[in-house]
PADREN-365078 format. One line per field, with one value per residue: residue in one letter; x, y, z of N, C-alpha, C in turn. Coordinates in Angstrom, 2 decimals, decimal comma. Layout:
N
type: c(a	...) $
n.c1: c(X	...) $
n.c2: c(Y	...) $
n.c3: c(Z	...) $
ca.c1: c(X	...) $
ca.c2: c(Y	...) $
ca.c3: c(Z	...) $
c.c1: c(X	...) $
c.c2: c(Y	...) $
c.c3: c(Z	...) $
//
This chain:
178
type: c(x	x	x	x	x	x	x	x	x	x	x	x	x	x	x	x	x	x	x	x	x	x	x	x	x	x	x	x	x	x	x	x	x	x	x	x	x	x	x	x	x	x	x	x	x	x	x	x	x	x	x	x	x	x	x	x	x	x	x	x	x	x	x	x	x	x	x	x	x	x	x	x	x	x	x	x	x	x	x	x	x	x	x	x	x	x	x	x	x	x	x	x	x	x	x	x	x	x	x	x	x	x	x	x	x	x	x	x	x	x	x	x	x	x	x	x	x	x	x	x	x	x	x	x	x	x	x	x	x	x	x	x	x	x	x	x	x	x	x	x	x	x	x	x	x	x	x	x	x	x	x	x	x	x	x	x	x	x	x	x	x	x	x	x	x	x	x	x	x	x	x	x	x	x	x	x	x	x) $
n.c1: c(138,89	137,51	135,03	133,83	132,48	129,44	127,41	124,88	122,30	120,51	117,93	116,81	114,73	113,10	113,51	114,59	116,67	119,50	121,42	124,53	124,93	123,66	123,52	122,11	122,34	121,51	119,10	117,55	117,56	119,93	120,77	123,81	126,48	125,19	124,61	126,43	124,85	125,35	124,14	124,56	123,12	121,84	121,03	119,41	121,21	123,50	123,29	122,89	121,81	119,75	118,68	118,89	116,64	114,96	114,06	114,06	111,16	109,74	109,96	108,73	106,06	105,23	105,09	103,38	100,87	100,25	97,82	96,09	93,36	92,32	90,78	91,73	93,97	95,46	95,29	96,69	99,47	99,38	99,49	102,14	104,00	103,16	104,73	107,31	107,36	108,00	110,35	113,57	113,59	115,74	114,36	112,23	112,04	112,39	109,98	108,14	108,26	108,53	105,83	106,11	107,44	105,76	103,70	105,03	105,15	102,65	101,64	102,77	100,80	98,61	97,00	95,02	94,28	93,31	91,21	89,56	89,46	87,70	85,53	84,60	84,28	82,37	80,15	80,14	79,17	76,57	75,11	74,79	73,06	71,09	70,09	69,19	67,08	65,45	64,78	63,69	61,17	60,36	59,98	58,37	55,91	55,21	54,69	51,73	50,87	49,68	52,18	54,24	56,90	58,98	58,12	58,65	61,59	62,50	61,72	63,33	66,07	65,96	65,24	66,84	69,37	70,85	72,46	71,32	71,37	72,23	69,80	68,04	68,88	67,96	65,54	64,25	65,33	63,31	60,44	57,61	56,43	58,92) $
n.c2: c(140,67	137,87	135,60	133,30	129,99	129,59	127,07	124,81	122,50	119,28	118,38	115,12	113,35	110,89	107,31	105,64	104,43	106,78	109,35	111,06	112,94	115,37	116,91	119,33	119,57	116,59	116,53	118,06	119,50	121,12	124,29	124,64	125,96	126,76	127,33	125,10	123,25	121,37	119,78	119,10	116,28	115,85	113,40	111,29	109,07	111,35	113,39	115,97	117,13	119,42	119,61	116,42	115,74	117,25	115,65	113,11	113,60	113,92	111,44	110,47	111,39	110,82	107,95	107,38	108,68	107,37	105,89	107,39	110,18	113,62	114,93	113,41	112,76	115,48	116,05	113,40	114,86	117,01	116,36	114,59	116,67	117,98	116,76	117,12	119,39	119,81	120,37	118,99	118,40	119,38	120,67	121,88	124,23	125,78	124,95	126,02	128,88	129,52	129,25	128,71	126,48	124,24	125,03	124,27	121,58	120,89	121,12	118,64	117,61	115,91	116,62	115,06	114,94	117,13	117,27	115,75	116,68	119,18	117,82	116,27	119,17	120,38	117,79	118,71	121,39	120,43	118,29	120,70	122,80	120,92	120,59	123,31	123,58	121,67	122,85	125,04	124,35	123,02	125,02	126,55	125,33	124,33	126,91	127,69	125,76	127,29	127,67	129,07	131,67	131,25	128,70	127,17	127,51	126,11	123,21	123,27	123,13	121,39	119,11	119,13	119,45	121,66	124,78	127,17	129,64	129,61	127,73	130,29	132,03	130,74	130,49	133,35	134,01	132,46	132,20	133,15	136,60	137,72) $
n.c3: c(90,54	91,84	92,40	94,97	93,63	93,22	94,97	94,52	95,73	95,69	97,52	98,60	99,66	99,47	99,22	97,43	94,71	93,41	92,00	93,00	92,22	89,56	86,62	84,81	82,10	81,81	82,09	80,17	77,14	76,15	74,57	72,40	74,01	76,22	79,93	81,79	84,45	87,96	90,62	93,69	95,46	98,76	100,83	102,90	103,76	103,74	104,60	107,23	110,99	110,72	107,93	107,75	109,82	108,67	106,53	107,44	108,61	106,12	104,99	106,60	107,07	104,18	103,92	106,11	104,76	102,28	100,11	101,38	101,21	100,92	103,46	105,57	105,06	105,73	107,78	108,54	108,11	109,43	112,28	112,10	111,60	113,71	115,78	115,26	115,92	118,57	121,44	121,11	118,69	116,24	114,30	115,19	116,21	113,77	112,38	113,89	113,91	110,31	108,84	105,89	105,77	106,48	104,87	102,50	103,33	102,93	100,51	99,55	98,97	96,46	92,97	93,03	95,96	96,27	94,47	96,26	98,63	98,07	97,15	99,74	101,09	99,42	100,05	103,02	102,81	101,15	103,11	105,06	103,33	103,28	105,81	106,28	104,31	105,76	108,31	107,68	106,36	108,78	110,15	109,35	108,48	111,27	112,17	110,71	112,01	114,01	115,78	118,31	117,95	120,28	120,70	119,16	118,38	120,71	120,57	117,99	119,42	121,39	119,51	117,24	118,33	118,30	118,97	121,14	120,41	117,40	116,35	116,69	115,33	112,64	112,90	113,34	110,92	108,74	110,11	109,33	108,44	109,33) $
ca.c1: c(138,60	137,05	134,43	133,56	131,86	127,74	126,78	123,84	122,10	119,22	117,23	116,47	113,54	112,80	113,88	115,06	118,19	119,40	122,78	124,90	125,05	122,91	123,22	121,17	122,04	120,70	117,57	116,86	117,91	120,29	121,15	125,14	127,26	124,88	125,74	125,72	124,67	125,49	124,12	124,46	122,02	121,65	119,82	119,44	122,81	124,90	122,77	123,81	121,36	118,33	118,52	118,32	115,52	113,99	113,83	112,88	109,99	109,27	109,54	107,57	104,86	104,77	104,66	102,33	100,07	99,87	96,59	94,86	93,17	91,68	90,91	92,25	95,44	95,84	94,92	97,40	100,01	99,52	99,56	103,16	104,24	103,21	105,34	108,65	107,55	108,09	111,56	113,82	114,29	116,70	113,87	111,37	112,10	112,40	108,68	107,47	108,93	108,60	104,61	106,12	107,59	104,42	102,68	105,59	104,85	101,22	101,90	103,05	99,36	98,47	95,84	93,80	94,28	92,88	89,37	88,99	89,08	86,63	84,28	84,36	83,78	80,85	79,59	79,77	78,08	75,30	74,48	74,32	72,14	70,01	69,56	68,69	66,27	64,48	64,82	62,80	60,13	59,96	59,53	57,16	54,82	54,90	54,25	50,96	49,66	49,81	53,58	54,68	58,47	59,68	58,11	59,20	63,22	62,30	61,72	64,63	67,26	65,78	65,13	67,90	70,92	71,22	72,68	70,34	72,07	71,97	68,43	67,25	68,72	67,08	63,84	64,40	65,56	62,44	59,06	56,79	56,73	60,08) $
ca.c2: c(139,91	136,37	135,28	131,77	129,70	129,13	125,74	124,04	120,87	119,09	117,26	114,01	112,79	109,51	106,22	104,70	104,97	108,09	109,90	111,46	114,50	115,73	117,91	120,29	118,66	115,42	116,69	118,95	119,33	123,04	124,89	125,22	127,44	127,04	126,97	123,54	123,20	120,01	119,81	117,81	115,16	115,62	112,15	110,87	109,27	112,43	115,13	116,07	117,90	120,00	118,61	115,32	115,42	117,52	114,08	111,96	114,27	114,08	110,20	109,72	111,67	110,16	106,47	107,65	108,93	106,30	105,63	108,70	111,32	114,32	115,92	112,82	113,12	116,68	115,62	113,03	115,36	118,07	115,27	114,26	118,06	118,48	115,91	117,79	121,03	119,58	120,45	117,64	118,22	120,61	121,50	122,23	126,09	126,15	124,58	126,47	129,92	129,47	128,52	128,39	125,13	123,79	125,21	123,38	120,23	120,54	120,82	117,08	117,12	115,67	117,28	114,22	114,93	118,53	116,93	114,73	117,78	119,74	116,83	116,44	120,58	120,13	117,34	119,21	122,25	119,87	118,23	122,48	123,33	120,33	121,15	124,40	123,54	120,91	123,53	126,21	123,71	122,68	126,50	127,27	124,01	124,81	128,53	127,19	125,48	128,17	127,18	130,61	131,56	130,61	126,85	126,05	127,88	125,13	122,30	122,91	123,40	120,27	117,69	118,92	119,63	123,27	125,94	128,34	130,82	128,99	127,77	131,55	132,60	130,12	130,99	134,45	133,59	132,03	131,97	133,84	137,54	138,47) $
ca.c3: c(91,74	91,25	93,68	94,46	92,46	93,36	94,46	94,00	96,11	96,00	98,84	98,13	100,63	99,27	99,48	95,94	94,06	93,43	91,48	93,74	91,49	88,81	85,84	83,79	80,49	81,47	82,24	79,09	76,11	76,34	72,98	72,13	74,43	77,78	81,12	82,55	86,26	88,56	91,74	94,43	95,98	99,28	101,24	104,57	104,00	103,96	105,82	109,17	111,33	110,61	106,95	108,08	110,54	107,13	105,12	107,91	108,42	105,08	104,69	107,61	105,93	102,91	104,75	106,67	104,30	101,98	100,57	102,17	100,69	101,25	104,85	106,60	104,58	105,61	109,40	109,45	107,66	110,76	113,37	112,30	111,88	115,07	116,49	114,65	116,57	120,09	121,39	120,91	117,20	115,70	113,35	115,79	115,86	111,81	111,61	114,48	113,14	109,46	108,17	104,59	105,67	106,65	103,79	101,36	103,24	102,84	98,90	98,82	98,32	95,01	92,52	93,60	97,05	96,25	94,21	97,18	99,52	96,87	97,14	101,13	101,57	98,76	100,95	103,96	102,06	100,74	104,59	105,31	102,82	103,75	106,87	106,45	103,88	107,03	109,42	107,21	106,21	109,73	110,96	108,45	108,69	112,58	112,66	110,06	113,00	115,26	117,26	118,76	117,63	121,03	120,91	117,75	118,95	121,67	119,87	117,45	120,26	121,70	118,58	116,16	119,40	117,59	120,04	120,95	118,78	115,80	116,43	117,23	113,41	111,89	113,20	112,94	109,31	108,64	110,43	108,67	108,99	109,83) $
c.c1: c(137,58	136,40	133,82	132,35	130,09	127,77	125,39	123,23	120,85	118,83	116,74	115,69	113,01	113,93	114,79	116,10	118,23	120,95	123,27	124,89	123,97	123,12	121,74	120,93	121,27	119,29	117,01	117,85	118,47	121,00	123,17	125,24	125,65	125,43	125,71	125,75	124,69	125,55	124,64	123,44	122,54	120,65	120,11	120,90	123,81	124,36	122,59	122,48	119,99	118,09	117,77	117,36	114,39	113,78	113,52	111,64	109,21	108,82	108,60	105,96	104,19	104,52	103,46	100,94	99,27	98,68	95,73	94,66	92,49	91,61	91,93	93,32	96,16	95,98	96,08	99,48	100,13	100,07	100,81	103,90	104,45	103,83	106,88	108,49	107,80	109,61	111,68	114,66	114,71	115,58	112,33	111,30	111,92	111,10	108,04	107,12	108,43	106,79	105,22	106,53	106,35	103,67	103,58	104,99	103,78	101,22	102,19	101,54	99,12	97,51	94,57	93,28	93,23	91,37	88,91	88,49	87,36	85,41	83,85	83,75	82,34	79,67	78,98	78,31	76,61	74,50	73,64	72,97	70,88	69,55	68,79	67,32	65,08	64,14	63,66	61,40	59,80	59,22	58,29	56,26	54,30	54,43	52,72	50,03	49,59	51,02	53,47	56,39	59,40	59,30	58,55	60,72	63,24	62,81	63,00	65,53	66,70	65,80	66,25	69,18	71,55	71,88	71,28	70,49	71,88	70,21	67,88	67,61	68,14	65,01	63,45	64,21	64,09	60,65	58,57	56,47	57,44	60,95) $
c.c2: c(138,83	135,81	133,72	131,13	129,16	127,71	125,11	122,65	121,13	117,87	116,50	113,45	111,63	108,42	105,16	105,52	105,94	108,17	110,46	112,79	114,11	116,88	117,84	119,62	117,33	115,32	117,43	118,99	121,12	123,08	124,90	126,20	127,46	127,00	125,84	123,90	122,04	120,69	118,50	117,14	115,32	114,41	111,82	109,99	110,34	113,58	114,98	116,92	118,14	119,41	117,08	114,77	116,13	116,01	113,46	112,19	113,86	112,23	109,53	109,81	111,08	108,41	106,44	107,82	108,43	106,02	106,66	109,81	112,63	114,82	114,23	112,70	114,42	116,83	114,95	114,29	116,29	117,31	114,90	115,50	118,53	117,95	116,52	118,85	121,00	119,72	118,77	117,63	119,78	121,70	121,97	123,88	126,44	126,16	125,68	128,40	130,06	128,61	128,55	126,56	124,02	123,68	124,34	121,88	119,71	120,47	119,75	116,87	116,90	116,71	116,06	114,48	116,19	118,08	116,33	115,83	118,34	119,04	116,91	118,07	120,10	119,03	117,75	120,89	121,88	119,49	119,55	122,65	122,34	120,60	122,46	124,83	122,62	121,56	125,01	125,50	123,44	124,23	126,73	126,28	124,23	126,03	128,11	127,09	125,80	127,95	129,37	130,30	130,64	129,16	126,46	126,53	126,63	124,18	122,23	122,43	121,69	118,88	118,09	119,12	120,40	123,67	126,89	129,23	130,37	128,54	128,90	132,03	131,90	130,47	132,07	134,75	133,20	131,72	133,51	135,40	138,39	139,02) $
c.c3: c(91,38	92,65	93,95	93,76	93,39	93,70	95,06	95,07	96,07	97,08	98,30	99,07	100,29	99,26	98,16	95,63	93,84	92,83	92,91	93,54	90,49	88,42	85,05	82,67	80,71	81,62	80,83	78,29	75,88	74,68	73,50	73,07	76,01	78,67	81,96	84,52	86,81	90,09	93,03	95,32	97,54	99,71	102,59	104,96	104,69	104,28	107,22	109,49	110,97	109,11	107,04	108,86	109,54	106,42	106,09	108,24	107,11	104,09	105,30	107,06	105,00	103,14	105,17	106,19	102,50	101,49	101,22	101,30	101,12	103,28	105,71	105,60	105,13	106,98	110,22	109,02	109,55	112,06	113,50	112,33	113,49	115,83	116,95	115,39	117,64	120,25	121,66	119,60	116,65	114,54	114,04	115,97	114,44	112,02	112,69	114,22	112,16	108,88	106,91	104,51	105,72	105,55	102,72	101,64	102,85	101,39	98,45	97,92	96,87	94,32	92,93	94,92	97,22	95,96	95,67	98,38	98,98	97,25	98,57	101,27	100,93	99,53	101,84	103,76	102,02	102,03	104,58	104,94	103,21	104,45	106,91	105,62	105,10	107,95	108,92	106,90	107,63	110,30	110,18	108,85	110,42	112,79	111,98	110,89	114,68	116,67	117,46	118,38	118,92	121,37	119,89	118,02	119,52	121,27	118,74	118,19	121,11	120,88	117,65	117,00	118,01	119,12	119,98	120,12	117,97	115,63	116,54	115,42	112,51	111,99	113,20	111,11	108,77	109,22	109,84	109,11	109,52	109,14) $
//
């Protein structure tokens, strides 16, 4: 019994020339006696359907994001995502359903795209730690000249627009004796 034969396509999401097919051999270099593989090129030409609202998703994206790196790459990435999840589009249940799709799209991301992130968190980190180094010198230098915990809470939650909560662990965290 002889079962049919496997086939093969690939999505083509960009814009420039393209084969219609594509083998194995022309990509690598196979030893004697392999098995050649030829797929076929799917493109916004010749995909019907959920396919085809896949690649204009995916061109829009990459138009879109252009020039951007890091968190506002990843911002506007969600922003058009989120557009695809509104009924309307055939692939609005797939993306809404399926986070791997999401997570593939978010992989366009370059390795640059990734340092640039890296750098922004470390940024945001560094602000942090600043602060929290101004906010302990401030508590301490104040408790010094006799503040009470709850005027210097005060005064944070008033001159740095802390929450009370967050202003109360810091001062907790830090004034002398605790």
């Amino acid at each position: 019994m002889k079962i049919p034969a496997p086939e093969f396509f690939v999505v083509y999401t960009g814009n420039g020339a393209h084969p219609g097919s594509m083998r194995l051999s022309d990509a690598f270099q196979l030893p004697a006696g392999s098995l050649e593989l030829t797929v076929t090129v799917i493109d916004e030409k010749n995909a019907i359907g959920i396919l085809r609202e896949f690649i204009q998703l995916s061109q829009e994206i990459d138009a879109a994001v252009k020039g951007m790196h890091g968190q506002e790459k990843i911002n506007k990435i969600g922003e058009i995502v989120e557009k695809y999840r509104t009924s309307g589009f055939l692939l609005s249940a797939f993306l809404n359903e399926k986070g791997d799709v999401v997570d593939m799209i978010h992989d366009t991301l370059t390795y640059q795209d990734f340092l640039e992130i890296k750098k922004e968190e470390g940024i945001e980190e560094g602000i942090e730690e600043g602060i929290e180094k101004l906010l302990k010198s401030f508590i301490i230098s104040h408790s010094k000249k006799g503040q009470t915990q709850s005027k210097i809470l005060e005064e944070i939650v008033n001159d740095f627009d802390l929450t009370y909560d967050t202003a109360f662990k810091y001062v907790t965290m830090f004034y002398p004796g605790n």
